[in-house]
MILUMDREN-179608 format. One record per residue (C-alpha): residue number from 1; x, y, z. Coordinates in steps of 0.25 Angstrom, whole numbers. Example, Ala and Ser with C-alpha at 12.3 -4.5 7.8 and 13.67 -1.06 7.14 Angstrom:
! MILUMDREN-179608
nr = 1 | east = 49 | north = -18 | up = 31
nr = 2 | east = 55 | north = -4 | up = 29
! end
This chain:
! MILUMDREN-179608
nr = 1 | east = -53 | north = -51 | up = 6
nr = 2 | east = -54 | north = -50 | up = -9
nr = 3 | east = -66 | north = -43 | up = -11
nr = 4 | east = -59 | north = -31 | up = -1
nr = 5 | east = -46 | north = -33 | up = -9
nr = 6 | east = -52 | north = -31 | up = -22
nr = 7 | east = -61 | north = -18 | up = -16
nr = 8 | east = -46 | north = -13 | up = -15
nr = 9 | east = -45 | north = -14 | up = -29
nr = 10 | east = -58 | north = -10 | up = -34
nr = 11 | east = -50 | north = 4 | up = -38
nr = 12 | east = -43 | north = -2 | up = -50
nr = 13 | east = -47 | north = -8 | up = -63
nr = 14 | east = -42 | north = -21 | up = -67
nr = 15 | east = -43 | north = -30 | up = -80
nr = 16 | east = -51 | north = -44 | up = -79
nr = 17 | east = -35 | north = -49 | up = -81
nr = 18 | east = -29 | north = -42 | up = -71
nr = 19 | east = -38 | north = -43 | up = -58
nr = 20 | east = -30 | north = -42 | up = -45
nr = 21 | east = -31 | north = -54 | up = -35
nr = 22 | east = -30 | north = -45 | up = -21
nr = 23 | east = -31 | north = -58 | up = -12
nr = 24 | east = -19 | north = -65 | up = -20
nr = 25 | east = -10 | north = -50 | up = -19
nr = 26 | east = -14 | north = -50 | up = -4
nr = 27 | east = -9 | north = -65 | up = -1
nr = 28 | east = 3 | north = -64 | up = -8
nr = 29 | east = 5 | north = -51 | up = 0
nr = 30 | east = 1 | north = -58 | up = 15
nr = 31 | east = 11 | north = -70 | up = 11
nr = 32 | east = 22 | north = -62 | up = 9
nr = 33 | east = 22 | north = -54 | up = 20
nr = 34 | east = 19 | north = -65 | up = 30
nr = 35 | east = 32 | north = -70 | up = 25
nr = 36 | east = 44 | north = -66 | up = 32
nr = 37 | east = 54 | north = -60 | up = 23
nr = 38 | east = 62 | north = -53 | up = 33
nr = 39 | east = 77 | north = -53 | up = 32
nr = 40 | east = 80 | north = -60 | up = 45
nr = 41 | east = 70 | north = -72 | up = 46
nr = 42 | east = 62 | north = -68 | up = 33
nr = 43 | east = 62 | north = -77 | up = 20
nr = 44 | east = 58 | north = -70 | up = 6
nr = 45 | east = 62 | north = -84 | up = -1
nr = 46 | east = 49 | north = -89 | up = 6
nr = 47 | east = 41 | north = -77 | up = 1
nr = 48 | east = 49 | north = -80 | up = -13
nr = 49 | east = 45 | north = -93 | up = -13
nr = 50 | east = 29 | north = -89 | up = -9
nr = 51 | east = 28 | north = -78 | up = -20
nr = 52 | east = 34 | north = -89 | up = -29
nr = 53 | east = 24 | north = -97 | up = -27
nr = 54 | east = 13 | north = -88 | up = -30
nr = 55 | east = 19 | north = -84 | up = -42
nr = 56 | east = 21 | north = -99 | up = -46
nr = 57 | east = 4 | north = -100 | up = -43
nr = 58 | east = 2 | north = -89 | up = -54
nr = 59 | east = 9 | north = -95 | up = -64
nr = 60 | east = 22 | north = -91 | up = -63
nr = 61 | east = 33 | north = -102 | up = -67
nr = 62 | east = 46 | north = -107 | up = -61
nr = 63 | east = 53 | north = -99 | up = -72
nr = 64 | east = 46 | north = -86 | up = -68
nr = 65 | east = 51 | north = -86 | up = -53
nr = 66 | east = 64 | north = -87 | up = -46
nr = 67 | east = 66 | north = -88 | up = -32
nr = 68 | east = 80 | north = -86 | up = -28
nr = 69 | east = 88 | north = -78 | up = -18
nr = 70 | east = 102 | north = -77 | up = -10
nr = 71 | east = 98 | north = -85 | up = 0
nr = 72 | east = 87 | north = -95 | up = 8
nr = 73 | east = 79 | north = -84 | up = 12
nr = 74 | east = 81 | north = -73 | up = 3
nr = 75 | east = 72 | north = -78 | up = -9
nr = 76 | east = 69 | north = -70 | up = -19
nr = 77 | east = 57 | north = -72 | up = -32
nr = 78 | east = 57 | north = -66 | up = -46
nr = 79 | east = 46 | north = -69 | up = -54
nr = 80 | east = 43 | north = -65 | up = -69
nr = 81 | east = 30 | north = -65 | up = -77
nr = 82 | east = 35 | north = -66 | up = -90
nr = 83 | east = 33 | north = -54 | up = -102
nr = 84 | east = 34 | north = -53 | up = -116
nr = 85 | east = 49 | north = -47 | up = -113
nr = 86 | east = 45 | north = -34 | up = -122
nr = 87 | east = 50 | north = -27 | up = -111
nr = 88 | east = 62 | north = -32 | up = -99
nr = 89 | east = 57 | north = -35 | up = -87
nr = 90 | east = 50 | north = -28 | up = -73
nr = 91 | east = 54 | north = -32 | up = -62
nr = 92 | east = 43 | north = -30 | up = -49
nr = 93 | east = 53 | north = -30 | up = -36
nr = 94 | east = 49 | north = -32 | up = -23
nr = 95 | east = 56 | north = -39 | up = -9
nr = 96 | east = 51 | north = -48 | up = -1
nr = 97 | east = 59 | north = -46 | up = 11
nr = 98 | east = 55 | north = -37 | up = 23
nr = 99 | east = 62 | north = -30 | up = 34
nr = 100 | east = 60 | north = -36 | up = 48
nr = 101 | east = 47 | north = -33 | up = 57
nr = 102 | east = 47 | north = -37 | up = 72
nr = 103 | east = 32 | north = -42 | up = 76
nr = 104 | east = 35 | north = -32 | up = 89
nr = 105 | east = 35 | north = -19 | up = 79
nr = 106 | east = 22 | north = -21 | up = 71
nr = 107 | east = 7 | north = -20 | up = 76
nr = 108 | east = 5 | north = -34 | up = 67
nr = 109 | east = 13 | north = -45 | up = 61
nr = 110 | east = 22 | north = -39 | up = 52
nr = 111 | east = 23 | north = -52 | up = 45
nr = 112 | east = 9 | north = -55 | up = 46
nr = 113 | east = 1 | north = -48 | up = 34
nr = 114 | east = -9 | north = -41 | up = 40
nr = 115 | east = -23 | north = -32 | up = 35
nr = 116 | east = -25 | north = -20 | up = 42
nr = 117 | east = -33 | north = -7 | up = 38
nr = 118 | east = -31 | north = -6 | up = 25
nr = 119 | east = -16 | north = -9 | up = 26
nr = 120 | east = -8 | north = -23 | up = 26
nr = 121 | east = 3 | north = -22 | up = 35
nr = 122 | east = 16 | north = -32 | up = 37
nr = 123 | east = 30 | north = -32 | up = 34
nr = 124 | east = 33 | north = -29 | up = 20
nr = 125 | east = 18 | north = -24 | up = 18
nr = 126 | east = 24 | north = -13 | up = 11
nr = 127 | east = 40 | north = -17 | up = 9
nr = 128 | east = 39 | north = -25 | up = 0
nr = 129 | east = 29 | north = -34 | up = -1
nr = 130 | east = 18 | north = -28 | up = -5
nr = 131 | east = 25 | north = -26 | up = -18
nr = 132 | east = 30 | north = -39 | up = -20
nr = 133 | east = 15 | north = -47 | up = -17
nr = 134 | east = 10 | north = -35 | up = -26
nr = 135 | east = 20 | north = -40 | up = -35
nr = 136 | east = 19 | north = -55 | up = -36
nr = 137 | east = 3 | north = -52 | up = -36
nr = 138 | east = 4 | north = -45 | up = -49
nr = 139 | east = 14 | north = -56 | up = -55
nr = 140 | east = 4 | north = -67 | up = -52
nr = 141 | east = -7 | north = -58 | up = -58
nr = 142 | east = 0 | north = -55 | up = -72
nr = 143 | east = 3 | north = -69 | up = -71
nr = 144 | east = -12 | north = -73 | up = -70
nr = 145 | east = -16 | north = -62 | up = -80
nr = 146 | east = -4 | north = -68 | up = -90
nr = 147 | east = 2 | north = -54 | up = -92
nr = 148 | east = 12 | north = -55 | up = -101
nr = 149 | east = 20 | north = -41 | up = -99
nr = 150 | east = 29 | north = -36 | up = -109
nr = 151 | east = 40 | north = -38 | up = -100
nr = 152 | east = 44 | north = -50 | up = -90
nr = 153 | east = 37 | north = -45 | up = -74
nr = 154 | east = 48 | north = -48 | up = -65
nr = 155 | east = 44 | north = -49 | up = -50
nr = 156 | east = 56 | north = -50 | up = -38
nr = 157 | east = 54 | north = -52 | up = -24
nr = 158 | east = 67 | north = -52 | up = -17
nr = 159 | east = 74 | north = -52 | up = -4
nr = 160 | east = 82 | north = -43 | up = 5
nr = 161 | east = 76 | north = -30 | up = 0
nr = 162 | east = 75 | north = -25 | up = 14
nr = 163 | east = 91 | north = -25 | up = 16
nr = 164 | east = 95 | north = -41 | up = 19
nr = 165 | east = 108 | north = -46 | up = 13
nr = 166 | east = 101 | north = -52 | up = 2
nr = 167 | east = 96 | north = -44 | up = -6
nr = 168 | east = 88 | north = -50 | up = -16
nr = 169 | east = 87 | north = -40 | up = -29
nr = 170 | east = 101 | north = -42 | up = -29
nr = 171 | east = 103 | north = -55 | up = -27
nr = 172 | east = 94 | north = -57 | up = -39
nr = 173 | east = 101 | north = -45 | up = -47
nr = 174 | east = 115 | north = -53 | up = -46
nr = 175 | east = 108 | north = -67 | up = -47
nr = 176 | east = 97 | north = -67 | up = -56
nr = 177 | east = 97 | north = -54 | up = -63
nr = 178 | east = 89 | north = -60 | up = -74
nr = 179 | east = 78 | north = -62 | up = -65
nr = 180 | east = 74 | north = -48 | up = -63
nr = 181 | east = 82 | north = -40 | up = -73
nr = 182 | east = 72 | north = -30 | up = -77
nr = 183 | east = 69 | north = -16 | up = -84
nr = 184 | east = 63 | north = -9 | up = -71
nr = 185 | east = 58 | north = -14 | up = -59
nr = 186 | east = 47 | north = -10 | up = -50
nr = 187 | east = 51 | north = -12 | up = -34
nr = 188 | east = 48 | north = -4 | up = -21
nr = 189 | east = 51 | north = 8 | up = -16
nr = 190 | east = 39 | north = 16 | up = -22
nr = 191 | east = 26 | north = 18 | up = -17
nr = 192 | east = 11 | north = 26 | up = -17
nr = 193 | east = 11 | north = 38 | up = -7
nr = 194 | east = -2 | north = 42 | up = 0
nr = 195 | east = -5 | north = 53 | up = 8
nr = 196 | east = -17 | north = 53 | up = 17
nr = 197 | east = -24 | north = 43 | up = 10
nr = 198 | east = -21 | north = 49 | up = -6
nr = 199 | east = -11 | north = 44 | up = -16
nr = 200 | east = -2 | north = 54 | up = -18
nr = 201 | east = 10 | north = 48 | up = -26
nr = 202 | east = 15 | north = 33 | up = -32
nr = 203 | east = 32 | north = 34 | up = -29
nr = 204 | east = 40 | north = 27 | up = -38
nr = 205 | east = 54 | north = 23 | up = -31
nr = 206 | east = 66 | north = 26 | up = -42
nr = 207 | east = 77 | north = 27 | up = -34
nr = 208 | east = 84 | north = 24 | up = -21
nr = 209 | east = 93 | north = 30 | up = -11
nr = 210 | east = 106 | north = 22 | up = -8
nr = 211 | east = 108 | north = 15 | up = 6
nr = 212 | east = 121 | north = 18 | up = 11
nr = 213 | east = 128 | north = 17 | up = 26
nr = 214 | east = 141 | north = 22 | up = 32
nr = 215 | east = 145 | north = 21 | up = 46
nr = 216 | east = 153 | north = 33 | up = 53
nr = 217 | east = 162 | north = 30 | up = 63
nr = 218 | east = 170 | north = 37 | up = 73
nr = 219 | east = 180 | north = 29 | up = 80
nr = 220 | east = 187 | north = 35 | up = 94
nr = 221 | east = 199 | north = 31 | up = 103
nr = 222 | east = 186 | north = 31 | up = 115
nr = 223 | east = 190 | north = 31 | up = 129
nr = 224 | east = 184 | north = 33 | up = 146
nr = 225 | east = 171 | north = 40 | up = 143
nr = 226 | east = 176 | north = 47 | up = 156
nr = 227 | east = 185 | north = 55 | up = 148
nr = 228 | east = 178 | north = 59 | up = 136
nr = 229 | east = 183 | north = 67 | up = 123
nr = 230 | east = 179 | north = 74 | up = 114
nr = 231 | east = 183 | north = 64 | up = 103
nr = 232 | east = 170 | north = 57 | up = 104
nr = 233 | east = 167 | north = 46 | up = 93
nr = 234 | east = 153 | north = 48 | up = 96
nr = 235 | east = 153 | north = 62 | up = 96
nr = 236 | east = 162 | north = 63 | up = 84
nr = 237 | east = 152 | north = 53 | up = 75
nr = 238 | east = 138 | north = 61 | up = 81
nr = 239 | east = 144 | north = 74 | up = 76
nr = 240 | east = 145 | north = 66 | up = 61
nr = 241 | east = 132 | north = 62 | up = 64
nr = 242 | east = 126 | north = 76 | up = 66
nr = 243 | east = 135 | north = 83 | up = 54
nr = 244 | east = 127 | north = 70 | up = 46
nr = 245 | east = 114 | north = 74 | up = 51
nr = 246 | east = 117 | north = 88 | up = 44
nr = 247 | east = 119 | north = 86 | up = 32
nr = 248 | east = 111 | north = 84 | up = 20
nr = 249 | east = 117 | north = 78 | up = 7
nr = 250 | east = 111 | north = 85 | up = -5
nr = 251 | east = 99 | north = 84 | up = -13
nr = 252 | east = 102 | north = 76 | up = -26
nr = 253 | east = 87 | north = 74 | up = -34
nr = 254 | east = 87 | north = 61 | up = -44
nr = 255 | east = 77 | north = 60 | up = -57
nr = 256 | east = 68 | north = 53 | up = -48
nr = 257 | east = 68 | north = 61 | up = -34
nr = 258 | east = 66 | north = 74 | up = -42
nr = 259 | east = 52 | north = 69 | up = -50
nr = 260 | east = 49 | north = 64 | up = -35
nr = 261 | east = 51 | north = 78 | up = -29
nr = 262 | east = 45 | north = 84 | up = -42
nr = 263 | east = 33 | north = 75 | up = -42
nr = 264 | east = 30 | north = 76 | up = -26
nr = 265 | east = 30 | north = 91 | up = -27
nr = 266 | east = 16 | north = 89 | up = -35
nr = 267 | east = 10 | north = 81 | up = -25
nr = 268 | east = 15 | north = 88 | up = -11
nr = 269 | east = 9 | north = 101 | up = -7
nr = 270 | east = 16 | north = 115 | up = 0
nr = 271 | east = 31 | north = 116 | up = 4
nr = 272 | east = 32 | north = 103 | up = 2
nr = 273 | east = 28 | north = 102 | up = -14
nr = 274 | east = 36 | north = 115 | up = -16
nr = 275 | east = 49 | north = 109 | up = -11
nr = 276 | east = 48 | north = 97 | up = -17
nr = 277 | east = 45 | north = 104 | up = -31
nr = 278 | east = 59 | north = 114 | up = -28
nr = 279 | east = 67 | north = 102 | up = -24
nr = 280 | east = 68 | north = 98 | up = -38
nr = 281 | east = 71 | north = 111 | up = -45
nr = 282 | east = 87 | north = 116 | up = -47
nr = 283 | east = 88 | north = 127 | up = -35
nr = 284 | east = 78 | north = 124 | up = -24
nr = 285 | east = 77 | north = 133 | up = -13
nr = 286 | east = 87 | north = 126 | up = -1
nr = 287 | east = 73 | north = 127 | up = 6
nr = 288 | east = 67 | north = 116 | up = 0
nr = 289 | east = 76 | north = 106 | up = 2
nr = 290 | east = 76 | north = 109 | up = 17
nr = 291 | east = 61 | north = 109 | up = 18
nr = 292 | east = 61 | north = 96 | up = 9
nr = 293 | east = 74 | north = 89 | up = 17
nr = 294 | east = 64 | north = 90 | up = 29
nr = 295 | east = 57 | north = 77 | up = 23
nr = 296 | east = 64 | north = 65 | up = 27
nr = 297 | east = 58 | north = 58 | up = 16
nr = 298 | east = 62 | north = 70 | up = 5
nr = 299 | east = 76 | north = 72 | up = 9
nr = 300 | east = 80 | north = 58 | up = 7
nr = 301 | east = 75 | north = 58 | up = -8
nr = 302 | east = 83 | north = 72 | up = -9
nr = 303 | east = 97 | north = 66 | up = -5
nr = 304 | east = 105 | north = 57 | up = 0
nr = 305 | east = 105 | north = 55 | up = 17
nr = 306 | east = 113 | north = 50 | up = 26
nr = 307 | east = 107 | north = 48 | up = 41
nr = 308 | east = 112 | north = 40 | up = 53
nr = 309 | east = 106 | north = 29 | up = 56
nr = 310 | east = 114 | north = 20 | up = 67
nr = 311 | east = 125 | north = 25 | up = 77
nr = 312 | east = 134 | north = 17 | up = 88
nr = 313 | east = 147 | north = 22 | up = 96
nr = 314 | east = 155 | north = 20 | up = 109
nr = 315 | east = 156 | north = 7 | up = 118
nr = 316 | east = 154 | north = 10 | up = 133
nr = 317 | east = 146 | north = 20 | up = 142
nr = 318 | east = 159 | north = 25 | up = 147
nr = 319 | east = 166 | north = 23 | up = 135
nr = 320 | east = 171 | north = 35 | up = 124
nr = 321 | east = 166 | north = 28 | up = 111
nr = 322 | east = 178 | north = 24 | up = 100
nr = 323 | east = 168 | north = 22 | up = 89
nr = 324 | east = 155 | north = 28 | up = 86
nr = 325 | east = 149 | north = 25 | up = 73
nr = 326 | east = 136 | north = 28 | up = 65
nr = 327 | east = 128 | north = 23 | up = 50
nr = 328 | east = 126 | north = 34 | up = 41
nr = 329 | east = 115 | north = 27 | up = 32
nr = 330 | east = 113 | north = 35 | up = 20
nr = 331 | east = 104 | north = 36 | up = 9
nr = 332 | east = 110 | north = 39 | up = -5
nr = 333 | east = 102 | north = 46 | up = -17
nr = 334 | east = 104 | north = 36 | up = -29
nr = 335 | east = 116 | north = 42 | up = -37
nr = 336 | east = 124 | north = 46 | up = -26
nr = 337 | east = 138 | north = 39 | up = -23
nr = 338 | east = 138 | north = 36 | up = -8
nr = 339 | east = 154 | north = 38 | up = -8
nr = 340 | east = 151 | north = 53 | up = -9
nr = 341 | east = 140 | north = 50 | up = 2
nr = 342 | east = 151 | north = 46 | up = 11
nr = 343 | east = 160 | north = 57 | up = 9
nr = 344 | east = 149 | north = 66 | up = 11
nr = 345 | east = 147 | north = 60 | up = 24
nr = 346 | east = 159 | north = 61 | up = 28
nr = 347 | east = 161 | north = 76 | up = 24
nr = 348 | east = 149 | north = 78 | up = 34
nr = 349 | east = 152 | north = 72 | up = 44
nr = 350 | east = 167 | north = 80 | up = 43
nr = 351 | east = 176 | north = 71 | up = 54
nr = 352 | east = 187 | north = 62 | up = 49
nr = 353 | east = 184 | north = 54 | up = 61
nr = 354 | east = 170 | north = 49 | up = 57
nr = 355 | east = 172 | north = 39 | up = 47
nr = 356 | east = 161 | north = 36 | up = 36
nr = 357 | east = 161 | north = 22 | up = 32
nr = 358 | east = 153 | north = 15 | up = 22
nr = 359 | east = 142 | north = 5 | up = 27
nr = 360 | east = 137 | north = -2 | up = 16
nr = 361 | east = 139 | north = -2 | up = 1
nr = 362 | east = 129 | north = 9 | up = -5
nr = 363 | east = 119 | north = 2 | up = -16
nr = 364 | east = 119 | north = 12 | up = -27
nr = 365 | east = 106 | north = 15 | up = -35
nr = 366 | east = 103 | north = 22 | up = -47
nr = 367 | east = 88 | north = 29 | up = -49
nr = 368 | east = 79 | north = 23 | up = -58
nr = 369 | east = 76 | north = 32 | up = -70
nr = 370 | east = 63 | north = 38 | up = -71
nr = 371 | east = 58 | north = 28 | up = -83
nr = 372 | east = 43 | north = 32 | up = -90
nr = 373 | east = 42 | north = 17 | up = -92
nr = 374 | east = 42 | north = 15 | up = -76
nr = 375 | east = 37 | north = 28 | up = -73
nr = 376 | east = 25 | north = 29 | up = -84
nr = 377 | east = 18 | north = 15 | up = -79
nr = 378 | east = 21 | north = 18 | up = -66
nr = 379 | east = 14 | north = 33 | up = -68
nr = 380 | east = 2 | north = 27 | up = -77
nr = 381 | east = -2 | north = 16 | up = -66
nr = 382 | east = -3 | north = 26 | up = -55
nr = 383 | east = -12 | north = 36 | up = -62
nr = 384 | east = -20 | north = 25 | up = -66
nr = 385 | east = -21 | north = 19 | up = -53
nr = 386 | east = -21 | north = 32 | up = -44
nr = 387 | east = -24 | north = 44 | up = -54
nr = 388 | east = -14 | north = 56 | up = -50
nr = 389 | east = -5 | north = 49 | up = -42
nr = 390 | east = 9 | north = 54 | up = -45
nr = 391 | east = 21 | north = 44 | up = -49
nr = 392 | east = 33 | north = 50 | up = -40
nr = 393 | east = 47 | north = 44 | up = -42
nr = 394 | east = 53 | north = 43 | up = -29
nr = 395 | east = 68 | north = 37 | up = -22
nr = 396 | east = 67 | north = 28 | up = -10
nr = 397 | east = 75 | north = 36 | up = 1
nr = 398 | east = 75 | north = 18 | up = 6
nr = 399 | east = 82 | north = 5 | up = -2
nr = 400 | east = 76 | north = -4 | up = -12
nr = 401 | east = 81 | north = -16 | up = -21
nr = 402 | east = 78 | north = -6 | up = -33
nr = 403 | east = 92 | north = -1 | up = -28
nr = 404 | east = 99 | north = -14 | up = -34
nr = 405 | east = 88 | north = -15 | up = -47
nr = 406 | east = 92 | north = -1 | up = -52
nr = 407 | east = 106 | north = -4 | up = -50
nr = 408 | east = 104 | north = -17 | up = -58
nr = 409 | east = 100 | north = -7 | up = -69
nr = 410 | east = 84 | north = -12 | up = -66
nr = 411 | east = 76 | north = 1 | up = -63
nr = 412 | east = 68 | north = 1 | up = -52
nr = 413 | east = 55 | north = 9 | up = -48
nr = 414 | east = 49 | north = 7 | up = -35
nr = 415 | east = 32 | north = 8 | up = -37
nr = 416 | east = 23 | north = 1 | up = -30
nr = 417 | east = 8 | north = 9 | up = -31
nr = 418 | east = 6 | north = 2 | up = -17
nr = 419 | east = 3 | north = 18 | up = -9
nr = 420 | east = 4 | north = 21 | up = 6
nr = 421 | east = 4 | north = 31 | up = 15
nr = 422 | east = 15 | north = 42 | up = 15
nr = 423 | east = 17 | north = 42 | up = 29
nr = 424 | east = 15 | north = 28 | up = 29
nr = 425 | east = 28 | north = 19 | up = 25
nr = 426 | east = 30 | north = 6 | up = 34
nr = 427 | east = 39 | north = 0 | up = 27
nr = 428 | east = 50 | north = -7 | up = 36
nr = 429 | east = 41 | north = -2 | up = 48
nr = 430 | east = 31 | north = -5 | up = 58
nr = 431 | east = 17 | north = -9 | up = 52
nr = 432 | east = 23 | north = -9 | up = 38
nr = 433 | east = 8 | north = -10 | up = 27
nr = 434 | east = 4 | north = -7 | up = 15
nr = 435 | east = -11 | north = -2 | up = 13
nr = 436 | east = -19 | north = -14 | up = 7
nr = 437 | east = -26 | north = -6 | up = -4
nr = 438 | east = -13 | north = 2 | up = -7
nr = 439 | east = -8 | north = -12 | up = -9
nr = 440 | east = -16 | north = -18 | up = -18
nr = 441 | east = -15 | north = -3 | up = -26
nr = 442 | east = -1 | north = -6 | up = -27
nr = 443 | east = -3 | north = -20 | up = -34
nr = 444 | east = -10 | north = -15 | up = -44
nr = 445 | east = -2 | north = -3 | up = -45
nr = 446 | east = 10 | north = -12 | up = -49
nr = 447 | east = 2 | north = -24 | up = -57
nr = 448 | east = -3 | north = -11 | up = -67
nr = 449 | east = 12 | north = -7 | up = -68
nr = 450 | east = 21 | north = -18 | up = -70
nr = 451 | east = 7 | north = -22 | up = -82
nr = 452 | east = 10 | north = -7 | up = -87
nr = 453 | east = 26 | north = -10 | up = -85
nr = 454 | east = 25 | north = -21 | up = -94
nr = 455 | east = 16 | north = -19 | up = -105
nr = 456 | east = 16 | north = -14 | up = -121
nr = 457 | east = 8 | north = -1 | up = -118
nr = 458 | east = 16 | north = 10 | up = -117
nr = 459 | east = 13 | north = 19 | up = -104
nr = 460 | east = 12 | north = 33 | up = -106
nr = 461 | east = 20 | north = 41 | up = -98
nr = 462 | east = 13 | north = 54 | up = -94
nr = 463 | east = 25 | north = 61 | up = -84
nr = 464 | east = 40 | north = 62 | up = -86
nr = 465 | east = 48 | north = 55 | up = -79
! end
């Protein structure tokens, strides 16, 4: 097994110091998956407490981890590897819980790690635990090396990522802010893209779209289905629903959206690669964004959505229905103010008697800046590893804890080097895996750039950010 791991990693060059233990990486990584960290019988204390004591076998002391959370269950670990304090602090973020995965649904175990063709597959194979064993590997490997970076290596694993009511970046934010304040930190929400077997880009995630929900509602004084009206609260609420499903809110571009369109231009071919290079330029023709809007994924990153997701109305088969209700769930570019949102949704759907009500508080996000000190190590350790590979900043269209990092002033980047088939996402899905090289590419991908992060020599910067 180590001999094949190795092979894997015969592509790189490493120091005499910094040799890679692939067996250790890969138990860490099988422990944390096999145990259960979902929401509803999961526990990430346990897998707290297990990384703790790895980290306490390395060397790390009782001072240099904390294990602590809101509740029994809901554990969280920060651990620090102490530097020099030239520079504040990284902080390397990563959750431990996963959503939920019925045996029934999978062709294996999806709490039981598993090798198959080149892939590893299991719950939170690819969210998130591959990047947090990736992490807590490379801490015990600078540990054993005795790095001593210019700044203090802060690692988080945390709970209720995945949408619980405990979230544990939070819970730390408003607890223990002391433990993971930091300059930048590095999370999720990035990845490699392949195409047909080639590395075609490295995205950095830089910002977020905002989750937010209302529930429309029609209510009707209803009556002997036997008599029907025109009034219908049904009818009346799937007409608001269709002059919704007609309407576009407008493109609005950020820094970090527009490098991406700019950047993806270069690397796409045709139509395609045309479009995407006008849809950055002052007075594109109306055209393009038709053609581009086409692409589910490209018309989230150009505005704000809104979509119905759930719908429920009336009481009784011969029953006129005196409520019918629908949840709008909408997506909201970072910058935007949901109020406005709302009255937008209101002036679409143009009837005094549907009302637009607010399900959930928005959590408002700001972008994180384009930053030559991220973006330059970021830049330099792709090309070294994979030599023409293009950095592309991109805005996750899903959530992610950076949300309540960058609005606790800690910029966050989402990179991971860890690459995967573009028309191969499973995350929160059936089958969910991560390739196995692609893995171990993506450790050292993150061990060269939190060492380049943290140290005296100056990277230089060859684009503009």
């Amino acid at each position: 097994m180590k001999r094949m791991l190795l092979l894997l990693l015969s592509g790189f060059s490493f120091s005499l110091l910094a040799q890679p233990d692939p067996v250790l990486t890969r138990e860490i990584f099988k422990e944390m998956i096999e145990i259960n960290t979902t929401h509803s019988t999961g526990s990430t204390t346990k897998a707290s407490e297990a990384v703790a004591a790895r980290m306490k076998a390395a060397g790390y002391t009782d001072q240099e981890i904390f294990l602590g959370g809101p509740s029994q269950h809901k554990g969280n670990i920060v651990v620090r590897l102490k530097g020099s304090g030239k520079k504040k602090p990284i902080l390397l973020l990563a959750h431990l819980d996963v959503v939920e995965a019925p045996r029934v649904d999978w062709s294996t175990d999806p709490f039981k790690f598993e090798e198959i063709d080149g892939f590893y597959y299991a719950r939170g194979a690819s969210d998130d635990k591959a990047m947090a064993s990736i992490f807590v590997a490379n801490m015990i490997r600078m540990k054993k090396e005795k790095f001593t970076p210019d700044r203090d290596i802060i690692m988080a694993l945390t709970a209720d990522e995945e949408g619980g009511p405990e979230n544990g970046v939070q819970w730390l934010l408003q607890n223990h802010r002391d433990l993971i304040d930091a300059e930048f930190a590095l999370n999720e929400g990035g990845r490699g893209q392949e195409k047909d077997g080639k590395k075609i880009l490295n995205q950095v995630q830089m910002s977020e779209k905002v989750y937010q929900s209302f529930t429309l509602k029609v209510i009707n004084r209803g009556g002997h289905s036997s008599q029907p009206r025109k009034d219908n609260a049904i009818y009346r609420l799937a007409k608001a629903l269709n002059n919704l499903s007609q309407f576009d809110f407008p493109v609005n571009l950020n820094e970090g959206t527009r490098v991406y369109f700019e950047r993806s231009s270069k690397i796409e071919e045709g139509q395609l690669a045309a479009d995407m290079a006008a849809i950055v330029k002052p007075n594109y023709d109306p055209e393009v964004l038709k053609r581009l809007s086409v692409y589910p994924n490209y018309n989230a990153l150009l505005r704000t959505t809104c979509v119905a997701t759930m719908i429920d109305g009336g009481h009784a088969d011969n029953a006129l229905p005196q409520q019918a209700t629908a949840t709008i769930n909408c997506r909201i570019l970072p910058g935007e103010d949901p109020a406005i949102i709302r009255e937008t949704l209101i002036k679409v759907i143009n009837d005094t008697g549907v009302t637009v009500a607010i399900k959930n508080e928005a959590n408002m996000s700001p972008p994180s800046a384009l930053s030559p000190e991220v973006f330059g190590p970021i830049e330099k350790v792709t090309q070294k590893m994979w030599p023409g590979v293009p950095v592309i900043p991109t805005m996750s269209t899903g959530a992610t804890d950076g949300a309540h990092l960058r609005n606790a002033g800690i910029p966050t980047y989402g990179v991971s080097g860890i690459f995967g088939d573009v028309t191969d996402s499973r995350a929160h899905g059936k089958d969910e895996r991560v390739g196995v090289k692609s893995y171990y590419e993506g450790q050292e991908f993150l061990y060269q750039l939190v060492k380049e992060m943290s140290q005296s020599s100056k990277t230089s910067v060859k684009r503009n950010y």
